[in-house]
N, C-alpha and C positions, 0 to 999 in steps of 0.2 A: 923692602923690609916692612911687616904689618906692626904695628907696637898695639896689645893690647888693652883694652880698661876695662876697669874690673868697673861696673854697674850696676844701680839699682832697677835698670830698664834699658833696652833697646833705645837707641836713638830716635827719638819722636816718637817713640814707642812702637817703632815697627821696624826701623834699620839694623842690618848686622855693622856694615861699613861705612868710613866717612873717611873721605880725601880733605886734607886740610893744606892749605898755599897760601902767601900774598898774594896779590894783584892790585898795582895802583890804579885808585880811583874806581875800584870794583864795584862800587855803591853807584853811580854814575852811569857802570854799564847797565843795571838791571831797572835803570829808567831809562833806557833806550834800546829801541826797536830798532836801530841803524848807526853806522858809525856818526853820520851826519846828526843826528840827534844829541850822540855823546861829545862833538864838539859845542852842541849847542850848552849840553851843562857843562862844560868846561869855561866856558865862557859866561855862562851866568851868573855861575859861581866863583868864577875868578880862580878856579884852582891850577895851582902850575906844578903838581909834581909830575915826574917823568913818568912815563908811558911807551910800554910798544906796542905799537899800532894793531900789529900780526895778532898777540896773544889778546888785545881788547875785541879784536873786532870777533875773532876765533869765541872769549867768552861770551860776547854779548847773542851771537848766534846758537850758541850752544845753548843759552839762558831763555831764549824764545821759543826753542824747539824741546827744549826735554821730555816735552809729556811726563807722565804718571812714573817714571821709571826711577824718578830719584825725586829728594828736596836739598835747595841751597840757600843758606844763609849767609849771609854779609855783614861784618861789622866792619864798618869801616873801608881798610883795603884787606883784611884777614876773611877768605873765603872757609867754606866749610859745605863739603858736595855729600849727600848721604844718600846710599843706595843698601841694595841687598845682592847686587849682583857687583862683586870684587871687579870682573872683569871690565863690565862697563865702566865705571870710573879711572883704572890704566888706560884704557882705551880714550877716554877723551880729556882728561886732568891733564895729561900729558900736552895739548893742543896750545891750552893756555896760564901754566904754570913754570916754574924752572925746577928744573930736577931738584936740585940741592936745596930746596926748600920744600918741594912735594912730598909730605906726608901721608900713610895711611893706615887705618886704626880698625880694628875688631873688638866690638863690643863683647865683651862676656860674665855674661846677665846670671847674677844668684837669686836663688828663693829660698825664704826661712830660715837666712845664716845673713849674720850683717859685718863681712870684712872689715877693719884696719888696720893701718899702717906698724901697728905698735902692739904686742899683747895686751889684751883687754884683762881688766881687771877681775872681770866676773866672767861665768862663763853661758849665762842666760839673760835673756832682756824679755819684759814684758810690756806693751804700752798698753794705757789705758785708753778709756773711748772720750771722746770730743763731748762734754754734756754738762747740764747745770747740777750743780749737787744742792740739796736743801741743809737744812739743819741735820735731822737725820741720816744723810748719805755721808755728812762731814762725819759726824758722829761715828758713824760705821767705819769709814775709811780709817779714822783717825785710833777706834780701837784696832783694829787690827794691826797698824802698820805698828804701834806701840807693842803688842804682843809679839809681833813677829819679827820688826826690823833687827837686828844683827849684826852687826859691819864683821863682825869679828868671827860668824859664822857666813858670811858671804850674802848678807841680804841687803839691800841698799835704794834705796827708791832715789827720783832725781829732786834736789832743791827746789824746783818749783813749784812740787806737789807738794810739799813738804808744808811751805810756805804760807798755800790754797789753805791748809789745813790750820794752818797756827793764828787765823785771824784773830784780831781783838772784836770782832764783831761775829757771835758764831750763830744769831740768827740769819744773817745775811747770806744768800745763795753766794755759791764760788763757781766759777766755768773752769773745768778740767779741758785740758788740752789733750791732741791726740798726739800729742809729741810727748808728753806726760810718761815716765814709765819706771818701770823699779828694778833693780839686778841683782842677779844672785845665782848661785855654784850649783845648789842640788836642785837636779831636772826636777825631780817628785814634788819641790815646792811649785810648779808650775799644776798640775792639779789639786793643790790647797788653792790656788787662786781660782781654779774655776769654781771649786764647790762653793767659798767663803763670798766670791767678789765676784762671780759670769758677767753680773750683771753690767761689770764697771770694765771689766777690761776687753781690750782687743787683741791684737799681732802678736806673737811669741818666737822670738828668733837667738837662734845660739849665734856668741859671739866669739869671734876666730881672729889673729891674726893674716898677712896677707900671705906668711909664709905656710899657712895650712889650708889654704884653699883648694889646692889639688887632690883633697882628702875627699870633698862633696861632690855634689852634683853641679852640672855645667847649670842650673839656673838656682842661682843663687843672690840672694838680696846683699845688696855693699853700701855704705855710708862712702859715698866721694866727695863729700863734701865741696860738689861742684855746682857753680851753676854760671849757665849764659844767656848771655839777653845782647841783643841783635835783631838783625831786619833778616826774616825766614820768608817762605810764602806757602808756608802748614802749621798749624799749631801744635805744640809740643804738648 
């Protein structure tokens, strides 16, 4: 069975697939070149959880040899093998995992629609750009968003542009974030933001529940509100 995730990106930005297993002491094997070595951090470390020897020795070989064909991350004893080729990961996950815990996942990567879990409130999002605003760009943002915001016709910027904007100090530069963004229902206010604001904004993405994904395109942008941090040997 594959379970898919729905993605703002490829795994490390280039994988379709990733095998996911325990393995005790998996951290262990990918600082050893040999079984004899992994006894040596077993014993350094004092670590005594149980191990079979088969599936360690089976990993740590597999871990030396991969070449370019995948990357594997280790937290801990929770492994995580990513390829682009489904087959080669059956093919050797199998060597040093247990069935009944071997997982395997298909990335399915959106652009310009940003999934969740829940009906979204609004039906478009806009972010702004990463930048220092002066007196004046406060000024401008702060009329317009006064002219335009709306909750009640669907326009809605987030609290912490909002916030940027309502200082008690309004000579003082404010940094917009690029997380920064504003929502709202009719697409057409999305070209009043370029002609009024180009200067200030970036990304433009309609927002969808998970249950209408099947309506777009296979790459498409997703809010997974995921993230993981581990011992890799590629950078994400």
């Amino acid at each position: 069975m594959i379970i898919t995730e729905t993605r703002s990106k490829l795994y490390f930005n280039k994988y379709q697939y990733k095998a996911s297993f325990q393995l005790p002491n998996a951290r262990y094997c990918t600082m050893s070149k040999n079984m004899q070595e992994f006894y040596m951090q077993i014993v350094k470390y004092n670590f005594k959880k149980k191990y079979d020897a088969i599936k360690t020795k089976n990993f740590i070989d597999f871990y030396k040899s991969k070449g370019n064909d995948c990357t594997v991350r280790v937290e801990r004893s929770f492994v995580s093998v990513f390829s682009n080729n489904l087959e080669f990961l059956k093919e050797h996950c199998v060597n040093f995992s247990d069935k009944s815990d071997l997982k395997y996942y298909c990335a399915n990567v959106y652009n310009n629609v940003m999934v969740f879990k829940n009906v979204p409130k609004h039906n478009f999002r806009t972010y702004f750009k990463s930048k220092y605003l002066d007196k004046s760009d406060k000024d401008k943002l702060r009329e317009f968003l006064q002219l335009h915001v709306n909750d009640k016709v669907g326009i809605k910027p987030c609290s912490a542009i909002m916030a940027k904007l309502a200082t008690r100090y309004p000579y003082q530069n404010e940094y917009i974030h690029g997380s920064h963004y504003i929502d709202y229902n009719d697409e057409s206010f999305t070209s009043i933001l370029h002609i009024m604001l180009g200067e200030y904004i970036s990304k433009h993405y309609k927002l969808i529940c998970i249950g209408e994904k099947d309506k777009y395109s296979n790459t498409m942008e997703c809010l997974d509100g995921q993230n993981n941090w581990g011992y890799c040997n590629s950078k994400i």
